[in-house]
KEVEX-226097 format. One record per residue (C-alpha): residue number from 1; x, y, z; residue in one letter. Coordinates in Angstrom, 1 decimal. Example, Ala and Ser with C-alpha at 12.3 -4.5 7.8 and 13.67 -1.06 7.14 Angstrom:
<rs>
  resi       X       Y       Z  resn
     1    12.3    -4.5     7.8     A
     2    13.7    -1.1     7.1     S
</rs>
This chain:
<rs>
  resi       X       Y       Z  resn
     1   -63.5   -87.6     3.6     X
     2   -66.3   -85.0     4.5     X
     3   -69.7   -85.7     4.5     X
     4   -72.2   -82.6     2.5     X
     5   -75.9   -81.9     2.9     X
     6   -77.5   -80.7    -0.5     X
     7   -80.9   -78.6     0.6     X
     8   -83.5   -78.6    -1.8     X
     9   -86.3   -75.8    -1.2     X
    10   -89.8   -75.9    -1.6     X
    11   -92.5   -73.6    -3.1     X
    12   -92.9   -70.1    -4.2     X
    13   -90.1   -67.6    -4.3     X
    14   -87.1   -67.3    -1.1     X
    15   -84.5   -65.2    -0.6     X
    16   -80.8   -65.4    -2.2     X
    17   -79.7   -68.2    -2.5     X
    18   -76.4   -67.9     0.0     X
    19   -78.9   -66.2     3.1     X
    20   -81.5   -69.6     2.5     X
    21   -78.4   -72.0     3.0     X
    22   -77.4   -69.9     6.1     X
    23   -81.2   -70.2     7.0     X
    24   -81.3   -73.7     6.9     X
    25   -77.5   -74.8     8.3     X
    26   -78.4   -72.5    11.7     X
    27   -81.8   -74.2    12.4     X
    28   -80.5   -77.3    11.4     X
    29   -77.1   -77.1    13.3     X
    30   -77.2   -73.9    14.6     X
    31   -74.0   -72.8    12.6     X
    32   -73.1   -71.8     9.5     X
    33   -71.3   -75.1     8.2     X
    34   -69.6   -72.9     4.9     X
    35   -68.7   -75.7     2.3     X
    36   -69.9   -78.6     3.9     X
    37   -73.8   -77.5     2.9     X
    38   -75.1   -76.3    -0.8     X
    39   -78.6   -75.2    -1.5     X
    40   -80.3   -76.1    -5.0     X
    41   -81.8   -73.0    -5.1     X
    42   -84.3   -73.5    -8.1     X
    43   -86.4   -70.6    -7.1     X
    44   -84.5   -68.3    -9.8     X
    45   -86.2   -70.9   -12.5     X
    46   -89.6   -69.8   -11.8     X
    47   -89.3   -65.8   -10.3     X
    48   -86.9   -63.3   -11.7     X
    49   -85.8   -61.7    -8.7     X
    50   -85.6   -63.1    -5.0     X
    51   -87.5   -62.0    -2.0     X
    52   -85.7   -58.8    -0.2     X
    53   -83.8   -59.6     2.8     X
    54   -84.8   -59.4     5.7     X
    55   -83.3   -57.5     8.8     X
    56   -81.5   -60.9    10.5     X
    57   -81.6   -64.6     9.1     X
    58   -84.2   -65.8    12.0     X
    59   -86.6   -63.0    10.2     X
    60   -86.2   -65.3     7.6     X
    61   -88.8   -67.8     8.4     X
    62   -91.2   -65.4     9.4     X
    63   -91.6   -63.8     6.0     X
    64   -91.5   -66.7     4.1     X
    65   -93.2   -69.4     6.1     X
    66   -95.7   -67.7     8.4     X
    67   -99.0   -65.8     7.9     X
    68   -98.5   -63.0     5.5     X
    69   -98.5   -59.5     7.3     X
    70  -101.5   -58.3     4.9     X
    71  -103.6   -61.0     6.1     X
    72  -103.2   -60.1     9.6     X
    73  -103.5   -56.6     9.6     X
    74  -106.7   -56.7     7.5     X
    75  -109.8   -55.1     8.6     X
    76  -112.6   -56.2     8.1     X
    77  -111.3   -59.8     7.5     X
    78  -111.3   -61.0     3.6     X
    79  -114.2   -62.2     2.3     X
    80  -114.0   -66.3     1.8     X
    81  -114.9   -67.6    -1.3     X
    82  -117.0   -70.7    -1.8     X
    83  -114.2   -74.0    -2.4     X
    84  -115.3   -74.4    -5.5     X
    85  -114.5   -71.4    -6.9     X
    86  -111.3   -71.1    -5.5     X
    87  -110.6   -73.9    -6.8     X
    88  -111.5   -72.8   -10.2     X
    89  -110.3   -69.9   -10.2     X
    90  -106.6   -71.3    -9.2     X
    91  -106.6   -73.4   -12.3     X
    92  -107.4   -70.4   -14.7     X
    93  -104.6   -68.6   -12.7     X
    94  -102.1   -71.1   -12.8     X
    95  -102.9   -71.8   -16.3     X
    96  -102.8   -68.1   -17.4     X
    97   -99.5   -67.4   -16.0     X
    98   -97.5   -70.3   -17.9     X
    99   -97.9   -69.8   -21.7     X
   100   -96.3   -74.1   -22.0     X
   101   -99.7   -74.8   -20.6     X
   102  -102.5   -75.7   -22.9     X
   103  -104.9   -78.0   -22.9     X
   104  -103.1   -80.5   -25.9     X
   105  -100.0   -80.6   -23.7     X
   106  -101.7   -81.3   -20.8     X
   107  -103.1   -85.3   -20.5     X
   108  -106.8   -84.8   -19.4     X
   109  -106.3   -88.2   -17.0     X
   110  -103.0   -86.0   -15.4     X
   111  -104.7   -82.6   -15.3     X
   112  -107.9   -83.7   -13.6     X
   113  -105.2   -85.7   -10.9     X
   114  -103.8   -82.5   -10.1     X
   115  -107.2   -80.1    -9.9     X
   116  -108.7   -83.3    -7.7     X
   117  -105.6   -82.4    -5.3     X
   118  -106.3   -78.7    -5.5     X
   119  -110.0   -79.9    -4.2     X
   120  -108.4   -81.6    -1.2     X
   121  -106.2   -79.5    -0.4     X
   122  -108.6   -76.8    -0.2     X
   123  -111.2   -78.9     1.8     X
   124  -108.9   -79.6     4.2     X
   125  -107.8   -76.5     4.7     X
   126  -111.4   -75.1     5.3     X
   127  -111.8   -77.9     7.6     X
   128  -108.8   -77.1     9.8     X
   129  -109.9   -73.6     9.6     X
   130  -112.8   -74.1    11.2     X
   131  -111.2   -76.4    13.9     X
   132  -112.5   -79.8    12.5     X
   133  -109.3   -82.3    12.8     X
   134  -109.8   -85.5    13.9     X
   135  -106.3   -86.3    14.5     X
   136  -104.3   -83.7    15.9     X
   137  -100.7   -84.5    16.8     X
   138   -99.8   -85.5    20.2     X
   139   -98.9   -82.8    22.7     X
   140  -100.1   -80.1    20.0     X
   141  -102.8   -77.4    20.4     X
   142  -104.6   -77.7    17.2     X
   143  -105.3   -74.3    16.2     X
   144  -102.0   -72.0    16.0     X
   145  -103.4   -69.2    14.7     X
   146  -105.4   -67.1    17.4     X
   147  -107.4   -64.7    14.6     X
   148  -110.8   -65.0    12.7     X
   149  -111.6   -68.1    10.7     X
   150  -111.6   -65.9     8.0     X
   151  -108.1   -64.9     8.1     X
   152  -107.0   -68.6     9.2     X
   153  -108.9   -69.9     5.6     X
   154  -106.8   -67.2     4.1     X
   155  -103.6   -68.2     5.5     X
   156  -104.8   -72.0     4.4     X
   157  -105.5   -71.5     1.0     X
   158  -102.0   -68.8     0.3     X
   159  -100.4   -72.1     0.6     X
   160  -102.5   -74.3    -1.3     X
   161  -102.5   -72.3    -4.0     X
   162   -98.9   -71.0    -4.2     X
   163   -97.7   -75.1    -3.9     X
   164  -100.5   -76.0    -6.7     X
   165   -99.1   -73.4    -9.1     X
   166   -95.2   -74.1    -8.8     X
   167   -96.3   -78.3    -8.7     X
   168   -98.4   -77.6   -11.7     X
   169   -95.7   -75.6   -13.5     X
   170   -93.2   -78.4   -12.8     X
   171   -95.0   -81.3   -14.5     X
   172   -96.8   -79.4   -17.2     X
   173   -95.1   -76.5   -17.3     X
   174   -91.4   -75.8   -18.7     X
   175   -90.0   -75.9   -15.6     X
   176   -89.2   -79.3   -14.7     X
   177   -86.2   -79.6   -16.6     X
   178   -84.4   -76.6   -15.4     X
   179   -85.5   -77.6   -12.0     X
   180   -83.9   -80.6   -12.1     X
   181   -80.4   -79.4   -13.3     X
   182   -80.0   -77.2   -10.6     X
   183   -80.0   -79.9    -8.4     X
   184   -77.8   -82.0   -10.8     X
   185   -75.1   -79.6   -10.5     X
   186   -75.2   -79.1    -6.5     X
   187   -74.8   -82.9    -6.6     X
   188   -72.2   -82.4    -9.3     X
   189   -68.6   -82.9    -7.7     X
   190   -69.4   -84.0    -4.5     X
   191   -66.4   -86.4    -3.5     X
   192   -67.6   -88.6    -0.5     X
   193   -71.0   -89.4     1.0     X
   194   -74.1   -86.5     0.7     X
   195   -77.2   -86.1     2.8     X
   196   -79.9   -85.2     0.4     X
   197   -82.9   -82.8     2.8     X
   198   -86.1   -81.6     0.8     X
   199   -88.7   -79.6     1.4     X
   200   -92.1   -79.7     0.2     X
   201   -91.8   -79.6    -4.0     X
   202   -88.2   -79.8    -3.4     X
   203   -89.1   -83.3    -2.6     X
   204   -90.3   -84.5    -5.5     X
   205   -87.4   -82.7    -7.8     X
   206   -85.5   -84.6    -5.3     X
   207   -87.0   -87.8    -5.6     X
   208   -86.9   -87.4    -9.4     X
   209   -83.4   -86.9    -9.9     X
   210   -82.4   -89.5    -7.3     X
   211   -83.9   -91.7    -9.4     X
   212   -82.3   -91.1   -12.8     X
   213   -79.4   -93.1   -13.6     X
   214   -77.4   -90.3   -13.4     X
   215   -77.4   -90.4    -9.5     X
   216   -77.4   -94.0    -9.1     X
   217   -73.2   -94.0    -8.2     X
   218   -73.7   -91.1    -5.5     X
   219   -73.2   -92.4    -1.9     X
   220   -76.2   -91.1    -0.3     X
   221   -76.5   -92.3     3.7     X
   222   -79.9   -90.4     4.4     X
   223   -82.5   -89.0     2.1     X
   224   -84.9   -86.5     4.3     X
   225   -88.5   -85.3     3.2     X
   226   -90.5   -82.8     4.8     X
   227   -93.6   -82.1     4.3     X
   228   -93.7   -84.0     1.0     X
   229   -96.6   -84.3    -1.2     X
   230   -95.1   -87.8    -2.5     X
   231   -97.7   -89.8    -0.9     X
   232  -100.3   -88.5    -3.1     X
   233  -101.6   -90.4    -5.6     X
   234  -102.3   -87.6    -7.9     X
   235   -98.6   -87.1    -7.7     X
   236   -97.4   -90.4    -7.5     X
   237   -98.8   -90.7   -10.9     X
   238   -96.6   -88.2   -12.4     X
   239   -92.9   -88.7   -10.5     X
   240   -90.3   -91.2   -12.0     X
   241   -91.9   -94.9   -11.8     X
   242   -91.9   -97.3   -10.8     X
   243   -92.2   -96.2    -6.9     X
   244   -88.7   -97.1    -5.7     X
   245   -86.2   -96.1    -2.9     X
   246   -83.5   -94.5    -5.4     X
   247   -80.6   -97.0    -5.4     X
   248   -78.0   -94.4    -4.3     X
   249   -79.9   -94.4    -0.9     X
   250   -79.4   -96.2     2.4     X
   251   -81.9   -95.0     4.3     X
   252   -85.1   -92.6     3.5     X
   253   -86.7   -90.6     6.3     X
   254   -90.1   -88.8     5.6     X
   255   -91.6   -86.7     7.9     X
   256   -94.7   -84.3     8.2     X
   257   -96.7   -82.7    10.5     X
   258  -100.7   -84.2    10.1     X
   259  -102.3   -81.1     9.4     X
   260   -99.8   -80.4     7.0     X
   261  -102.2   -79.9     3.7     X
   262   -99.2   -80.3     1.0     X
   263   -98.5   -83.8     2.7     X
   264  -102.5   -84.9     2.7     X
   265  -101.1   -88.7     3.0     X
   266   -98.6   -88.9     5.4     X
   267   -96.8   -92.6     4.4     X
   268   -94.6   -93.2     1.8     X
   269   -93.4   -96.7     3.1     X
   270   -96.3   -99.1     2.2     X
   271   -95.5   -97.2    -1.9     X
   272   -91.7   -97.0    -2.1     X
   273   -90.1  -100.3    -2.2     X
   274   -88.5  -101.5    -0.6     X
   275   -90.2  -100.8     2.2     X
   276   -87.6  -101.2     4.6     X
   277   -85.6   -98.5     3.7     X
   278   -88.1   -96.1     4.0     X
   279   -89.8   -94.9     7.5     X
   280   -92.3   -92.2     8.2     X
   281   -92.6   -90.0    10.9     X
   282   -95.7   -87.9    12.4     X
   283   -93.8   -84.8    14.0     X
   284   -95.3   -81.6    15.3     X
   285   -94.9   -78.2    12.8     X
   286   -96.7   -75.1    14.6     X
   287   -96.3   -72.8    11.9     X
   288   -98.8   -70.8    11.2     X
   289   -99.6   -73.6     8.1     X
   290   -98.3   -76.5     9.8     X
   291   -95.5   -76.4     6.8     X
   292   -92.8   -74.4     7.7     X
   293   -89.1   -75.6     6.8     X
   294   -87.8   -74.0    10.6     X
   295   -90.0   -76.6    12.9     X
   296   -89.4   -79.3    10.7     X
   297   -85.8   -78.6    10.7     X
   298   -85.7   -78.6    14.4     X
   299   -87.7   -82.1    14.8     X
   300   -85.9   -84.2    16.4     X
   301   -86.6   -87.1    14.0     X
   302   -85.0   -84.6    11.1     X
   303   -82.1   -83.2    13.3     X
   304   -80.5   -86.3    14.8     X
   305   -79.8   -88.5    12.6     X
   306   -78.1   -86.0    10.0     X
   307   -75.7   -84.7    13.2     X
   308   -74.7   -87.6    14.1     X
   309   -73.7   -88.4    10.5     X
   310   -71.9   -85.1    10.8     X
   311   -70.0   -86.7    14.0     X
   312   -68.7   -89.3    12.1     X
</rs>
């Protein structure tokens, strides 16, 4: 009996949902593995039509993960606004655009968690911006991006706010539900062991539904994170609790680049018990945001363990 991989995407809108698998299984295995690989391609929850496609699946990654083509090409470079009102103004945005949202369905305590992880976030990524990182990874240049700080901030805080927005819509929004059954129903008929690999927000819709009792028969050998946002405690607040390795799991690998700013805390073992299940890994993303799904696909902490389940 086979052995399947179940992707689960992370924020903002991707292509269709059959080119994203194809995306993933060639930088992953560098084929197209057909059956043996599904996608919970929850992006049609939240955006009505997908991105266009590109002109060959490696193009791919460089329109949805790297520095957007407007940003680049703009002269003078944008004007930066001060953190504060970026900040601010993200939460009126975010809040605008999702009619579930008002303030009585929103807990204050939970709200003011998330807008303190907007702050960070967007601290951070002035400060690696402007070139202050006090621990770079090994063997890394730290800054990627050879343009003006101002264009650098701009690429920074595209992905803070485009990841605040779709994790705000998932816990206060009227997402989360619908979110979650799409993954239910890639998971849905699998007969024989799955590899579970999540990206980003995709992580925690991951995490979530692993957890429900629903999942707890699957046979599931490896659970993979990328660039996961579970170690914050703004969000640890809101997943399933208490903090657990989900029982259908035999081993959980999280891994994240340390200038990622979705992933500010980069350790999910000392939370998730137990403890010995779970292991962390500091691997190097050079994406334009230190996030993209391609380099961490092709981290050798990500990539060999899954193939040689694959070998089996």
């Amino acid at each position: 009996m086979g052995i399947t991989i179940v992707y689960v995407h992370g924020n903002g809108n991707e292509v269709r949902e059959a080119l994203l698998k194809q995306q993933w299984d060639g930088a992953l295995f560098g084929r197209d593995l057909g059956a043996s690989s599904r996608m919970a391609y929850w992006a049609s929850v939240r955006y009505p039509q997908p991105l266009p496609d590109p002109s060959s699946v490696e193009a791919v990654f460089d329109e949805i993960e790297e520095a957007p083509t407007s940003l680049l090409e703009a002269a003078p470079p944008p004007p930066v606004e001060p953190p504060e009102e970026f900040v601010a103004q993200s939460i009126r945005e975010v809040q605008a655009a999702e009619a579930a949202i008002t303030l009585e369905s929103v807990p204050e305590s939970a709200g003011k968690d998330l807008e303190e992880w907007l702050r960070r976030m967007t601290y951070t990524a002035d400060a690696l911006a402007a070139g202050e990182n006090a621990e770079p990874p090994p063997a890394s240049s730290f800054e990627a991006l050879p343009f003006p700080r101002p264009i650098r901030i701009a690429v920074f805080r595209e992905l803070v706010k485009r990841t605040f927005k779709d994790v705000y819509a998932y816990f206060f929004g009227d997402s989360k539900e619908p979110m979650r059954q799409v993954l239910r129903d890639a998971l849905g008929g699998i007969d024989g062991p799955v590899v579970v690999l999540s990206h980003s927000l995709g992580t925690i819709i991951a995490y979530d539904v692993l957890r429900e009792q629903g999942s707890s028969g699957l046979e599931i050998p490896l659970f993979v994170t990328v660039g996961s946002p579970l170690g914050i405690t703004e969000v640890q607040d809101l997943v399933e609790r208490p903090l657990q390795v989900p029982a259908a799991v035999t081993a959980w690998r999280n891994a994240s680049d340390a200038r990622d700013l979705v992933a500010l805390d980069h350790t999910l073992r000392s939370a998730y018990a137990p403890a010995e299940r779970c292991t962390d890994f500091v691997v190097v993303n050079d994406s334009s945001n230190h996030h993209g799904i391609r380099e961490y696909l092709r981290a050798a902490p990500i990539q060999e363990p899954i193939r040689e389940l694959f070998q089996q």
